[in-house]
C-alpha positions as CSV (number, residue, x, y, z in Angstrom):
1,X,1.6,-21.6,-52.9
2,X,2.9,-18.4,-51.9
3,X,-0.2,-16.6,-52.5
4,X,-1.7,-19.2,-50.1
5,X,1.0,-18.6,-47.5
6,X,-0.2,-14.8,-48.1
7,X,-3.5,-14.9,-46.9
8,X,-2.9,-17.6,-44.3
9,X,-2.0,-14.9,-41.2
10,X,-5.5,-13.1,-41.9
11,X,-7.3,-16.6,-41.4
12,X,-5.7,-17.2,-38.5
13,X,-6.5,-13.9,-37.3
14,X,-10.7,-14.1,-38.3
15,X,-10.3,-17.4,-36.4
16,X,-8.8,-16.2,-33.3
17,X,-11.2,-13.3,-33.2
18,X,-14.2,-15.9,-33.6
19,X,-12.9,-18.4,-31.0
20,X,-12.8,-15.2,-28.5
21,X,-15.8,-14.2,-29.4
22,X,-17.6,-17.3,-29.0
23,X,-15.4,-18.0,-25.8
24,X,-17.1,-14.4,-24.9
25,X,-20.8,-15.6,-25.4
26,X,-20.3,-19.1,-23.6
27,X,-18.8,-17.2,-20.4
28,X,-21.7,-15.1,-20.4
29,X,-23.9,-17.7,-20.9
30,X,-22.8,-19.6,-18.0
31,X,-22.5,-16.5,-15.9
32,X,-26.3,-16.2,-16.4
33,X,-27.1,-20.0,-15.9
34,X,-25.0,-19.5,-12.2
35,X,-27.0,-16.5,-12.0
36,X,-30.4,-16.4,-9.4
37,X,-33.2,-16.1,-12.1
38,X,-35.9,-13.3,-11.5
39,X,-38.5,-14.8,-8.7
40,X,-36.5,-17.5,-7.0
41,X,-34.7,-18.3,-4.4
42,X,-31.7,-20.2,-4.7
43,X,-29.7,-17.6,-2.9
44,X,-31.7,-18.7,-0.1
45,X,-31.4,-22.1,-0.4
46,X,-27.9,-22.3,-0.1
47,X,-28.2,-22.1,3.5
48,X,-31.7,-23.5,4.1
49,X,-32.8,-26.3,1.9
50,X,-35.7,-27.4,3.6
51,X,-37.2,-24.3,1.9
52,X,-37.3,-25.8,-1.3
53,X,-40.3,-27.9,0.0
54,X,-41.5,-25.7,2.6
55,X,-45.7,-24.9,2.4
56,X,-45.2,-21.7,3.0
57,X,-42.4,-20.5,0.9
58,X,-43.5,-23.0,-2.4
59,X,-46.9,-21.5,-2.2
60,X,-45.7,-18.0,-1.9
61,X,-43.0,-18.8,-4.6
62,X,-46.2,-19.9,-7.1
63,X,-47.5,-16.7,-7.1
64,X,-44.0,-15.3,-7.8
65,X,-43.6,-14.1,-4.2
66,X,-39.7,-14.6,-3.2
67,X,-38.4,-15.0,0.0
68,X,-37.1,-11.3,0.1
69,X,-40.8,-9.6,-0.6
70,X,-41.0,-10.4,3.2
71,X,-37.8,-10.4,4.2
72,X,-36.0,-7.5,2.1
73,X,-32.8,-8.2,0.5
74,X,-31.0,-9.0,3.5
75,X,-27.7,-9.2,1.6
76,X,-25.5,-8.7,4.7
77,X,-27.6,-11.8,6.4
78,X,-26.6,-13.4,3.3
79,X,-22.8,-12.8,3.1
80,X,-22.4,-13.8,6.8
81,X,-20.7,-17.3,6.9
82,X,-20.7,-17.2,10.5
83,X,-25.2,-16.8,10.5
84,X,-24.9,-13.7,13.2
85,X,-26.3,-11.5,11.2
86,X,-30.1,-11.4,10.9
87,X,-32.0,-10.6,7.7
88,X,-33.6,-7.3,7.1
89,X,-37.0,-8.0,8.3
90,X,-38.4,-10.8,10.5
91,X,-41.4,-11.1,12.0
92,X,-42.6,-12.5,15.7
93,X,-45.9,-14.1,16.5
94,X,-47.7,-11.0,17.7
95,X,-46.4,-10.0,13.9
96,X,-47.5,-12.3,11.1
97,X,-51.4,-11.4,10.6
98,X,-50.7,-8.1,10.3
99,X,-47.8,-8.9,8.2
100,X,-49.9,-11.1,6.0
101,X,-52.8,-8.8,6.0
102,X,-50.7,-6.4,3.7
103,X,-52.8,-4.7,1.0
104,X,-50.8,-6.2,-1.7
105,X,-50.7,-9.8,-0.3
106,X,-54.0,-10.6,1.7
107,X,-56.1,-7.4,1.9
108,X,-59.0,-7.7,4.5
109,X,-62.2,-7.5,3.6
110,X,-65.2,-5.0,5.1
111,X,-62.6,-2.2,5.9
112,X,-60.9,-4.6,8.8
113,X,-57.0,-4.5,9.1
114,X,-56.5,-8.2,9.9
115,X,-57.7,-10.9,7.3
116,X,-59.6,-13.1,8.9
117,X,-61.2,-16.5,8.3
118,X,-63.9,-15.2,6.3
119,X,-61.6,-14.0,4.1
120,X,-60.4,-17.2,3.1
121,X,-61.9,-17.9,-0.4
122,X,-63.9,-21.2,1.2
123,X,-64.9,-20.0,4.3
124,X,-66.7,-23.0,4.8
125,X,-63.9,-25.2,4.4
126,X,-62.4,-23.2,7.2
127,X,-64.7,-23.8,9.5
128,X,-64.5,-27.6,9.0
129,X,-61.0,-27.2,9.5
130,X,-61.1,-25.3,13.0
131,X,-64.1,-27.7,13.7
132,X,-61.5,-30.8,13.4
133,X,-58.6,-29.0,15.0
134,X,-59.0,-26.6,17.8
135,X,-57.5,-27.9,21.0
136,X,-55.5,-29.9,19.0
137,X,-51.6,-30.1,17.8
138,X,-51.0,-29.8,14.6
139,X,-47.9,-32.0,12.4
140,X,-46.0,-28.7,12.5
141,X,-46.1,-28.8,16.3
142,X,-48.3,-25.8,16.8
143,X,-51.9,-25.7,18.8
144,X,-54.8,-24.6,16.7
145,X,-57.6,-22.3,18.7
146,X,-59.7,-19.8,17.7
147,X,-56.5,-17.3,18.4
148,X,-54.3,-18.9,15.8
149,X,-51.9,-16.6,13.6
150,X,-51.7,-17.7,10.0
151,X,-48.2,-19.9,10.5
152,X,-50.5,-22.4,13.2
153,X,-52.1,-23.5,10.3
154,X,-50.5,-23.2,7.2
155,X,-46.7,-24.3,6.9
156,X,-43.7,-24.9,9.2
157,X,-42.2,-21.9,8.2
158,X,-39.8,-21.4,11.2
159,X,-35.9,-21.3,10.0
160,X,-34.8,-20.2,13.3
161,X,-34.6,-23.3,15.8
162,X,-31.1,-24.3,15.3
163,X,-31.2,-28.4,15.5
164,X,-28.1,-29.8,17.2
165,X,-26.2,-32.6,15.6
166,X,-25.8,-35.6,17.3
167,X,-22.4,-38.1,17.0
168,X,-22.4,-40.8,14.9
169,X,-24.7,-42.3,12.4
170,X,-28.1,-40.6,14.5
171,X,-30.7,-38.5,13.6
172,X,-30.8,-35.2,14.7
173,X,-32.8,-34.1,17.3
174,X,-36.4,-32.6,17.2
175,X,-38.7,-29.7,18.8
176,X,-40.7,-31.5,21.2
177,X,-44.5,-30.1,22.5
178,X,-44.9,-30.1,25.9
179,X,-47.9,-29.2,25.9
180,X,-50.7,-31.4,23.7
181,X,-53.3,-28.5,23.4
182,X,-55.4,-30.5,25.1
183,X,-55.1,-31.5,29.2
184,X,-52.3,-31.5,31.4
185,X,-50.7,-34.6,30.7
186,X,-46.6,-34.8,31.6
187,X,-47.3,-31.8,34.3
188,X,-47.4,-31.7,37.5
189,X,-49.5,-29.0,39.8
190,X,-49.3,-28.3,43.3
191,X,-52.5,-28.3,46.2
192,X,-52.1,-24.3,46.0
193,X,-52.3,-24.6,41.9
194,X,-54.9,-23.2,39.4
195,X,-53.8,-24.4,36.3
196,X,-56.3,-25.7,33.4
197,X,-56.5,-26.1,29.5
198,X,-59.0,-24.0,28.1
199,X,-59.6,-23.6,24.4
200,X,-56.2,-24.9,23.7
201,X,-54.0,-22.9,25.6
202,X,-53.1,-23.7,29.6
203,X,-54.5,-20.7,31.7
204,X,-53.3,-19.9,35.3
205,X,-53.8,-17.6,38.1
206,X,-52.6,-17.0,41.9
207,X,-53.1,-20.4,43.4
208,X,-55.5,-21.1,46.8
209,X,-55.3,-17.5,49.0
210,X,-53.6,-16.0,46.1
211,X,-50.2,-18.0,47.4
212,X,-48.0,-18.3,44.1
213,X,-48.4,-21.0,41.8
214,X,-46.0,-23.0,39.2
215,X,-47.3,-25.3,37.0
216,X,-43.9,-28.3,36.6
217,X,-43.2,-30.4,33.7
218,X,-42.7,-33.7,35.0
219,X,-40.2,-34.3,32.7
220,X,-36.2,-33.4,33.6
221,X,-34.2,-31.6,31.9
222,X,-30.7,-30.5,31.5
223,X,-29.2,-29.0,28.5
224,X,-32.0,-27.7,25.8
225,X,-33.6,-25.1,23.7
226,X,-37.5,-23.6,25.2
227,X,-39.6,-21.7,23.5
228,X,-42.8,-20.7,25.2
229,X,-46.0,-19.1,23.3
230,X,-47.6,-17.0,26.0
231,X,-49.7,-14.2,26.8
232,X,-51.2,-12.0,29.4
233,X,-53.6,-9.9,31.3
234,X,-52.2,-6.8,32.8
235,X,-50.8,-6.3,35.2
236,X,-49.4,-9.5,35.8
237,X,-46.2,-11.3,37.7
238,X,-45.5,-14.4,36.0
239,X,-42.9,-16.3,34.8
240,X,-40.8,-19.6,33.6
241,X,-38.7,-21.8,35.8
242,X,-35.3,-23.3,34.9
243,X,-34.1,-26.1,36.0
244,X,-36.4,-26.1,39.1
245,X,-36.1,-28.8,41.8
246,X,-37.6,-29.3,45.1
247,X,-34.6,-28.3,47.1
248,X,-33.7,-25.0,44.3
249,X,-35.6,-23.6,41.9
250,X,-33.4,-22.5,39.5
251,X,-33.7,-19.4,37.5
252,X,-36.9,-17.8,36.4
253,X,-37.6,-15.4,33.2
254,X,-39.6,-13.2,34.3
255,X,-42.8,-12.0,33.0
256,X,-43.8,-8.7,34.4
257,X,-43.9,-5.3,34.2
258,X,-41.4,-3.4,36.9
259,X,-39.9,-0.5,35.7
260,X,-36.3,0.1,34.7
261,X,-36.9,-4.1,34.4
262,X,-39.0,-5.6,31.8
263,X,-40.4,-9.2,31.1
264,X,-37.3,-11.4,29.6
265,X,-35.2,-10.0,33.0
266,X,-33.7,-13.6,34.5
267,X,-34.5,-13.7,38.4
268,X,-32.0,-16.1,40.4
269,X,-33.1,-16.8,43.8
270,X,-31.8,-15.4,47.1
271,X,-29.8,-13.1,44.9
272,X,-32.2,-11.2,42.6
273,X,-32.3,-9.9,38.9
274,X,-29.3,-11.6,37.1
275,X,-29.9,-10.1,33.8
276,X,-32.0,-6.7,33.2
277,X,-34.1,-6.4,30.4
278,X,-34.6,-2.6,29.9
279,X,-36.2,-2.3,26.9
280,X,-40.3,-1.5,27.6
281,X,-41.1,-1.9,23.6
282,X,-40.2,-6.0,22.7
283,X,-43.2,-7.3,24.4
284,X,-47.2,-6.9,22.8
285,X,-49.0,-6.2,25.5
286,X,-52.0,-6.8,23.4
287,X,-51.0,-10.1,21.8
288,X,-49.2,-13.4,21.8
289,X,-45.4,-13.1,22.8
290,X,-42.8,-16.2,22.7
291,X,-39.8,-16.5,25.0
292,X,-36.4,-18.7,23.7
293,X,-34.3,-19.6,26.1
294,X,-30.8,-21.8,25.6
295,X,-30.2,-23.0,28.5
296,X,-26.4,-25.0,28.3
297,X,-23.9,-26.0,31.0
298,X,-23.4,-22.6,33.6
299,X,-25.3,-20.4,30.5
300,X,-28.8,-19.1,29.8
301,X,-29.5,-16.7,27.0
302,X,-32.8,-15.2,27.0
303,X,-34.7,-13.9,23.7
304,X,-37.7,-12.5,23.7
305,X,-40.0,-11.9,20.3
306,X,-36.6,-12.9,18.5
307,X,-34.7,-10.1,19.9
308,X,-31.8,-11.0,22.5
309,X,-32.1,-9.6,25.7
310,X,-29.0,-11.1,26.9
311,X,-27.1,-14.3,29.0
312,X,-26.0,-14.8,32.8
313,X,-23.5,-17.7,33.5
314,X,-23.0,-19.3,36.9
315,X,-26.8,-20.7,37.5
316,X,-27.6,-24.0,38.9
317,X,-28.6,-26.4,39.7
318,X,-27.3,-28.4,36.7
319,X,-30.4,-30.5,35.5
320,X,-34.1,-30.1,36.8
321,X,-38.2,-29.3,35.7
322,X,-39.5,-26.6,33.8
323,X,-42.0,-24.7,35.6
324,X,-44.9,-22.1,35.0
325,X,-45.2,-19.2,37.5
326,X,-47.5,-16.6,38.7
327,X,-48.5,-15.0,41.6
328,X,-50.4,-12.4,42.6
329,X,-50.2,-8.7,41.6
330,X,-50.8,-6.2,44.2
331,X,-52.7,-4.0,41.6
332,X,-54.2,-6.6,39.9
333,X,-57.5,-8.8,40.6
334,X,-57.5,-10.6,37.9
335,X,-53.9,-11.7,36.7
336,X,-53.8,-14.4,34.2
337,X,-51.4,-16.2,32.3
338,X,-51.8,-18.2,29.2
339,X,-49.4,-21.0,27.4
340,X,-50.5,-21.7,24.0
341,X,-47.1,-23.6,22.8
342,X,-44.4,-25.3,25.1
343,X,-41.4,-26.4,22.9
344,X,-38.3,-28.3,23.6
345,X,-35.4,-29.6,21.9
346,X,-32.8,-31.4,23.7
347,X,-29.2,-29.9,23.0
348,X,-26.7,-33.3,22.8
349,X,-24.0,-31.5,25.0
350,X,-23.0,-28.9,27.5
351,X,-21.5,-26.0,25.5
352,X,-18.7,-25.8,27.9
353,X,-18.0,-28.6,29.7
Protein backbone atom coordinates (compact mmCIF):
# COMPACT_ATOMS: atom_id res chain seq x y z
CA UNK A 1 0.00 0.00 0.00
CA UNK A 2 2.41 2.48 0.81
CA UNK A 3 4.58 1.62 -1.94
CA UNK A 4 1.44 2.26 -4.14
CA UNK A 5 0.83 5.60 -2.45
CA UNK A 6 4.68 6.14 -3.55
CA UNK A 7 4.48 6.02 -7.06
CA UNK A 8 1.03 7.49 -7.25
CA UNK A 9 2.29 11.46 -7.59
CA UNK A 10 4.54 10.37 -10.68
CA UNK A 11 1.26 8.92 -12.48
CA UNK A 12 -0.46 11.80 -11.88
CA UNK A 13 2.20 13.77 -13.18
CA UNK A 14 2.79 11.49 -16.77
CA UNK A 15 -1.01 11.98 -16.89
CA UNK A 16 -1.18 15.61 -16.65
CA UNK A 17 1.69 15.95 -19.00
CA UNK A 18 -0.22 13.72 -21.68
CA UNK A 19 -3.66 15.42 -21.22
CA UNK A 20 -1.61 18.86 -22.05
CA UNK A 21 -0.01 17.45 -24.65
CA UNK A 22 -2.85 16.05 -26.30
CA UNK A 23 -4.84 19.25 -25.32
CA UNK A 24 -1.74 20.78 -27.39
CA UNK A 25 -2.34 18.72 -30.63
CA UNK A 26 -6.24 19.13 -30.66
CA UNK A 27 -5.80 23.14 -30.36
CA UNK A 28 -3.52 22.92 -33.20
CA UNK A 29 -5.58 20.81 -34.97
CA UNK A 30 -8.55 23.01 -34.84
CA UNK A 31 -6.49 26.10 -35.41
CA UNK A 32 -5.61 24.48 -38.78
CA UNK A 33 -9.20 23.28 -39.62
CA UNK A 34 -10.29 27.36 -38.96
CA UNK A 35 -7.38 28.01 -40.98
CA UNK A 36 -7.98 29.15 -45.06
CA UNK A 37 -6.43 25.96 -46.81
CA UNK A 38 -3.82 26.67 -49.60
CA UNK A 39 -6.00 27.68 -53.02
CA UNK A 40 -9.23 28.85 -51.61
CA UNK A 41 -11.06 31.36 -50.77
CA UNK A 42 -13.03 31.42 -47.74
CA UNK A 43 -11.50 34.54 -46.55
CA UNK A 44 -13.30 35.92 -49.36
CA UNK A 45 -16.42 34.49 -48.88
CA UNK A 46 -17.02 35.85 -45.72
CA UNK A 47 -18.13 38.94 -47.23
CA UNK A 48 -19.27 37.86 -50.62
CA UNK A 49 -20.95 34.51 -50.83
CA UNK A 50 -22.36 34.56 -54.03
CA UNK A 51 -18.71 33.83 -55.01
CA UNK A 52 -18.99 30.41 -53.99
CA UNK A 53 -21.03 29.75 -57.12
CA UNK A 54 -19.91 32.46 -59.29
CA UNK A 55 -18.67 31.20 -63.17
CA UNK A 56 -15.91 33.04 -63.03
CA UNK A 57 -14.31 32.56 -59.73
CA UNK A 58 -15.37 28.44 -59.51
CA UNK A 59 -13.75 28.06 -62.79
CA UNK A 60 -10.70 29.96 -61.96
CA UNK A 61 -10.67 28.26 -58.43
CA UNK A 62 -10.56 24.64 -60.59
CA UNK A 63 -7.42 25.38 -61.93
CA UNK A 64 -6.22 26.44 -58.41
CA UNK A 65 -6.45 30.13 -59.28
CA UNK A 66 -7.62 32.16 -56.02
CA UNK A 67 -9.25 35.18 -55.82
CA UNK A 68 -5.97 37.09 -54.82
CA UNK A 69 -3.80 35.87 -58.07
CA UNK A 70 -5.89 38.82 -59.60
CA UNK A 71 -6.53 40.70 -56.89
CA UNK A 72 -3.28 40.59 -54.64
CA UNK A 73 -3.66 39.98 -51.05
CA UNK A 74 -5.72 42.91 -50.29
CA UNK A 75 -5.50 42.26 -46.56
CA UNK A 76 -6.29 45.83 -45.55
CA UNK A 77 -9.60 45.48 -47.97
CA UNK A 78 -10.14 42.53 -45.95
CA UNK A 79 -9.79 43.86 -42.30
CA UNK A 80 -12.14 46.77 -43.17
CA UNK A 81 -15.57 46.12 -41.51
CA UNK A 82 -16.74 49.30 -42.68
CA UNK A 83 -15.95 47.97 -47.00
CA UNK A 84 -14.09 51.63 -47.72
CA UNK A 85 -11.18 50.15 -48.46
CA UNK A 86 -10.69 48.72 -51.92
CA UNK A 87 -8.55 45.65 -52.65
CA UNK A 88 -5.17 45.78 -54.04
CA UNK A 89 -5.88 45.41 -57.62
CA UNK A 90 -9.15 45.91 -59.58
CA UNK A 91 -9.75 46.06 -62.89
CA UNK A 92 -12.22 48.38 -65.22
CA UNK A 93 -13.72 47.40 -68.54
CA UNK A 94 -11.12 48.97 -70.81
CA UNK A 95 -8.92 46.49 -68.30
CA UNK A 96 -9.91 42.86 -68.30
CA UNK A 97 -8.52 41.46 -71.85
CA UNK A 98 -5.44 42.64 -71.14
CA UNK A 99 -5.67 41.50 -67.69
CA UNK A 100 -6.71 38.01 -68.80
CA UNK A 101 -4.40 37.94 -71.63
CA UNK A 102 -1.46 37.50 -69.02
CA UNK A 103 1.27 35.12 -70.06
CA UNK A 104 0.69 32.91 -67.21
CA UNK A 105 -3.19 32.81 -67.55
CA UNK A 106 -4.40 33.13 -71.30
CA UNK A 107 -1.21 33.78 -73.40
CA UNK A 108 -2.24 34.98 -77.04
CA UNK A 109 -1.37 33.20 -79.71
CA UNK A 110 0.65 34.45 -83.16
CA UNK A 111 2.69 37.09 -81.08
CA UNK A 112 -0.72 39.20 -80.35
CA UNK A 113 -1.10 40.88 -76.81
CA UNK A 114 -4.90 40.34 -76.50
CA UNK A 115 -6.32 36.64 -76.61
CA UNK A 116 -8.79 36.64 -78.86
CA UNK A 117 -11.56 34.29 -80.09
CA UNK A 118 -9.35 32.19 -81.90
CA UNK A 119 -7.61 31.43 -79.08
CA UNK A 120 -10.34 29.78 -77.46
CA UNK A 121 -9.66 26.03 -77.64
CA UNK A 122 -13.04 25.48 -80.00
CA UNK A 123 -12.96 28.36 -81.98
CA UNK A 124 -15.74 27.03 -83.78
CA UNK A 125 -17.96 26.77 -80.92
CA UNK A 126 -17.28 30.46 -80.52
CA UNK A 127 -18.41 31.52 -83.47
CA UNK A 128 -21.75 29.68 -82.93
CA UNK A 129 -21.94 31.45 -79.88
CA UNK A 130 -21.43 35.09 -81.17
CA UNK A 131 -23.59 33.84 -84.18
CA UNK A 132 -26.64 33.33 -81.50
CA UNK A 133 -25.77 36.35 -79.37
CA UNK A 134 -24.54 39.55 -80.81
CA UNK A 135 -27.01 42.33 -80.48
CA UNK A 136 -28.40 40.51 -77.80
CA UNK A 137 -28.49 40.70 -73.75
CA UNK A 138 -27.11 38.20 -72.10
CA UNK A 139 -28.63 36.54 -68.37
CA UNK A 140 -25.80 38.39 -66.72
CA UNK A 141 -27.21 41.71 -68.09
CA UNK A 142 -24.46 42.43 -70.49
CA UNK A 143 -24.79 43.07 -74.51
CA UNK A 144 -22.64 40.72 -76.58
CA UNK A 145 -20.96 42.37 -80.00
CA UNK A 146 -18.14 41.75 -81.75
CA UNK A 147 -16.36 44.27 -79.06
CA UNK A 148 -17.18 42.23 -76.00
CA UNK A 149 -14.44 41.90 -73.11
CA UNK A 150 -14.14 38.43 -71.64
CA UNK A 151 -16.70 39.23 -68.46
CA UNK A 152 -19.82 39.91 -71.41
CA UNK A 153 -19.60 36.40 -71.90
CA UNK A 154 -18.38 34.42 -69.33
CA UNK A 155 -19.62 35.00 -65.67
CA UNK A 156 -21.32 37.77 -63.61
CA UNK A 157 -18.24 38.47 -61.96
CA UNK A 158 -19.16 42.08 -60.70
CA UNK A 159 -18.96 42.40 -56.65
CA UNK A 160 -19.28 46.02 -56.78
CA UNK A 161 -23.01 47.06 -57.33
CA UNK A 162 -24.10 47.47 -53.85
CA UNK A 163 -27.95 46.01 -53.89
CA UNK A 164 -30.20 48.01 -51.44
CA UNK A 165 -32.39 46.24 -49.05
CA UNK A 166 -35.86 46.69 -49.13
CA UNK A 167 -38.37 46.64 -45.78
CA UNK A 168 -40.13 43.79 -44.92
CA UNK A 169 -40.37 40.38 -46.22
CA UNK A 170 -39.27 41.72 -50.12
CA UNK A 171 -36.70 40.82 -52.31
CA UNK A 172 -34.05 42.96 -52.99
CA UNK A 173 -33.75 44.99 -55.83
CA UNK A 174 -31.99 44.23 -59.15
CA UNK A 175 -29.71 45.88 -61.98
CA UNK A 176 -32.07 46.66 -64.65
CA UNK A 177 -30.85 47.04 -68.71
CA UNK A 178 -32.06 49.86 -70.23
CA UNK A 179 -30.94 49.24 -73.06
CA UNK A 180 -31.88 45.63 -74.88
CA UNK A 181 -28.83 45.54 -77.26
CA UNK A 182 -31.09 45.60 -79.76
CA UNK A 183 -33.56 48.89 -80.84
CA UNK A 184 -34.65 51.70 -78.99
CA UNK A 185 -37.40 50.53 -77.13
CA UNK A 186 -38.28 52.59 -73.59
CA UNK A 187 -36.40 55.73 -75.31
CA UNK A 188 -37.49 58.53 -76.48
CA UNK A 189 -35.57 60.93 -79.33
CA UNK A 190 -36.25 64.18 -80.30
CA UNK A 191 -37.01 65.68 -84.31
CA UNK A 192 -33.23 67.10 -84.10
CA UNK A 193 -31.99 63.43 -82.83
CA UNK A 194 -29.55 60.90 -84.52
CA UNK A 195 -29.66 58.14 -82.38
CA UNK A 196 -29.58 54.26 -83.66
CA UNK A 197 -28.54 50.69 -82.45
CA UNK A 198 -25.82 49.38 -84.45
CA UNK A 199 -24.11 46.11 -83.75
CA UNK A 200 -25.38 46.18 -80.28
CA UNK A 201 -24.44 49.29 -78.95
CA UNK A 202 -26.64 52.80 -79.38
CA UNK A 203 -24.51 55.27 -81.52
CA UNK A 204 -25.21 59.12 -81.68
CA UNK A 205 -24.00 62.18 -83.17
CA UNK A 206 -24.96 66.06 -83.39
CA UNK A 207 -28.59 65.98 -84.21
CA UNK A 208 -30.27 67.85 -87.63
CA UNK A 209 -27.75 71.17 -88.34
CA UNK A 210 -25.43 69.81 -85.78
CA UNK A 211 -28.07 71.29 -82.99
CA UNK A 212 -27.40 69.07 -79.75
CA UNK A 213 -29.00 65.91 -79.26
CA UNK A 214 -30.12 63.76 -76.02
CA UNK A 215 -31.35 60.55 -76.40
CA UNK A 216 -34.30 60.20 -73.01
CA UNK A 217 -35.25 57.13 -71.28
CA UNK A 218 -38.91 57.18 -71.16
CA UNK A 219 -38.87 55.84 -67.93
CA UNK A 220 -38.69 58.30 -64.55
CA UNK A 221 -36.64 58.08 -62.19
CA UNK A 222 -35.72 59.33 -58.78
CA UNK A 223 -33.42 57.78 -56.41
CA UNK A 224 -30.99 54.97 -58.14
CA UNK A 225 -27.65 53.57 -59.00
CA UNK A 226 -26.44 54.21 -63.24
CA UNK A 227 -23.86 52.63 -64.75
CA UNK A 228 -23.22 53.51 -68.40
CA UNK A 229 -20.76 51.41 -70.78
CA UNK A 230 -19.63 53.99 -73.32
CA UNK A 231 -17.15 55.00 -75.60
CA UNK A 232 -15.93 57.57 -77.96
CA UNK A 233 -14.40 59.23 -80.96
CA UNK A 234 -12.22 62.10 -80.26
CA UNK A 235 -12.81 64.89 -79.82
CA UNK A 236 -16.02 64.65 -78.56
CA UNK A 237 -18.75 66.72 -76.24
CA UNK A 238 -21.08 64.34 -74.82
CA UNK A 239 -22.61 63.42 -71.87
CA UNK A 240 -25.49 61.87 -69.42
CA UNK A 241 -28.46 63.62 -68.09
CA UNK A 242 -29.87 63.42 -64.55
CA UNK A 243 -33.01 63.74 -63.70
CA UNK A 244 -33.94 65.69 -66.87
CA UNK A 245 -37.43 67.07 -67.39
CA UNK A 246 -38.90 69.24 -69.97
CA UNK A 247 -38.95 72.36 -67.82
CA UNK A 248 -35.04 71.50 -66.18
CA UNK A 249 -32.68 69.30 -67.24
CA UNK A 250 -30.93 68.34 -64.31
CA UNK A 251 -27.30 67.63 -64.01
CA UNK A 252 -25.20 66.25 -66.74
CA UNK A 253 -21.73 64.11 -66.37
CA UNK A 254 -19.87 65.18 -68.78
CA UNK A 255 -17.96 63.47 -71.39
CA UNK A 256 -15.36 65.58 -72.92
CA UNK A 257 -12.10 66.61 -73.00
CA UNK A 258 -11.57 70.49 -71.72
CA UNK A 259 -8.61 71.02 -70.03
CA UNK A 260 -7.99 71.61 -66.34
CA UNK A 261 -11.74 69.54 -66.54
CA UNK A 262 -11.98 66.12 -67.60
CA UNK A 263 -14.98 63.70 -68.54
CA UNK A 264 -16.71 62.59 -65.07
CA UNK A 265 -16.88 66.74 -64.28
CA UNK A 266 -20.90 67.13 -63.27
CA UNK A 267 -22.28 70.25 -65.36
CA UNK A 268 -25.45 71.96 -63.61
CA UNK A 269 -27.23 74.32 -65.81
CA UNK A 270 -27.24 78.05 -65.70
CA UNK A 271 -24.48 77.66 -63.20
CA UNK A 272 -21.74 75.60 -64.75
CA UNK A 273 -19.16 72.90 -63.57
CA UNK A 274 -20.38 71.67 -60.12
CA UNK A 275 -17.69 69.13 -59.59
CA UNK A 276 -14.20 69.14 -61.49
CA UNK A 277 -12.63 66.15 -62.50
CA UNK A 278 -8.92 67.00 -62.97
CA UNK A 279 -7.44 63.92 -63.42
CA UNK A 280 -6.52 63.47 -67.60
CA UNK A 281 -5.44 59.67 -66.92
CA UNK A 282 -8.96 57.63 -65.64
CA UNK A 283 -10.47 57.58 -68.99
CA UNK A 284 -9.13 55.05 -72.16
CA UNK A 285 -9.33 57.12 -74.83
CA UNK A 286 -8.83 54.08 -76.96
CA UNK A 287 -11.47 51.77 -75.30
CA UNK A 288 -14.67 51.15 -73.47
CA UNK A 289 -15.08 53.38 -70.28
CA UNK A 290 -18.19 52.95 -67.71
CA UNK A 291 -19.55 55.90 -65.63
CA UNK A 292 -21.49 55.08 -61.91
CA UNK A 293 -23.37 57.44 -60.70
CA UNK A 294 -25.57 57.39 -57.21
CA UNK A 295 -27.74 59.69 -57.53
CA UNK A 296 -29.94 59.98 -53.87
CA UNK A 297 -32.02 62.77 -52.42
CA UNK A 298 -29.91 66.48 -52.90
CA UNK A 299 -26.50 63.96 -53.75
CA UNK A 300 -24.73 62.72 -56.85
CA UNK A 301 -21.44 60.91 -56.59
CA UNK A 302 -19.74 60.38 -59.81
CA UNK A 303 -17.19 57.37 -60.51
CA UNK A 304 -15.55 56.89 -63.38
CA UNK A 305 -13.55 53.44 -64.35
CA UNK A 306 -14.16 52.64 -60.56
CA UNK A 307 -12.26 55.48 -59.34
CA UNK A 308 -14.26 58.39 -57.48
CA UNK A 309 -14.15 61.53 -58.89
CA UNK A 310 -16.30 63.09 -56.36
CA UNK A 311 -20.20 64.35 -55.16
CA UNK A 312 -22.06 67.82 -55.45
CA UNK A 313 -25.31 68.20 -53.19
CA UNK A 314 -27.98 70.70 -53.84
CA UNK A 315 -29.15 69.45 -57.55
CA UNK A 316 -32.66 69.21 -58.68
CA UNK A 317 -35.14 68.64 -59.76
CA UNK A 318 -36.05 65.76 -57.44
CA UNK A 319 -37.23 62.91 -59.82
CA UNK A 320 -36.97 62.96 -63.81
CA UNK A 321 -35.50 60.96 -67.29
CA UNK A 322 -32.08 59.83 -67.97
CA UNK A 323 -30.82 61.29 -71.05
CA UNK A 324 -27.90 60.74 -73.62
CA UNK A 325 -26.10 63.92 -74.90
CA UNK A 326 -23.91 65.20 -77.53
CA UNK A 327 -23.34 67.97 -79.53
CA UNK A 328 -21.16 69.15 -81.81
CA UNK A 329 -17.32 69.69 -81.33
CA UNK A 330 -15.94 72.73 -82.96
CA UNK A 331 -12.72 70.68 -83.87
CA UNK A 332 -14.39 67.71 -84.64
CA UNK A 333 -16.39 66.42 -87.86
CA UNK A 334 -17.09 63.36 -86.91
CA UNK A 335 -18.02 63.15 -83.10
CA UNK A 336 -19.63 60.00 -81.96
CA UNK A 337 -20.87 58.45 -79.06
CA UNK A 338 -21.57 54.90 -78.33
CA UNK A 339 -23.71 53.09 -75.33
CA UNK A 340 -23.04 49.58 -75.12
CA UNK A 341 -24.65 48.95 -71.53
CA UNK A 342 -27.28 51.13 -69.66
CA UNK A 343 -27.86 49.77 -66.07
CA UNK A 344 -30.15 50.72 -63.32
CA UNK A 345 -31.07 49.79 -59.92
CA UNK A 346 -33.56 51.51 -58.04
CA UNK A 347 -32.29 52.62 -54.43
CA UNK A 348 -35.57 52.01 -51.92
CA UNK A 349 -34.93 55.53 -50.22
CA UNK A 350 -33.52 59.01 -50.29
CA UNK A 351 -30.29 58.79 -48.22
CA UNK A 352 -31.21 61.92 -46.45
CA UNK A 353 -34.52 62.70 -46.28
Amino acid sequence: MRSYIRINPYLIAAIIVVAGFAGFLAICSAEESQAEKPNENSKCYVCHPDMKTEELTTDHLDMDVTCDECHGSSTEHMHDEMLMTKPDLLFGRSEVERMCSNPTCHKPGDGREVYGRQDHKDPAAVEEFFEKWTGRMRPNGRAVNHNSVCTDCHGTHNISKPLETKSGDEQQAEWVAAFNGRDLAGWQTSAAANWKVQSGRIVGTAGTNDKASTLWTEAIHENYLLAITFRVTWPVHAGIWLRGTESKSGPRIEIFDSAPAFTGSVLLPDKGLALTNIREDLVDRESWNTISARVDGDKVQVWLNGEEIGSVRGIEPAKGKIGLYIEKHPTSKSGQFSVREVQIHKLAEPEEK
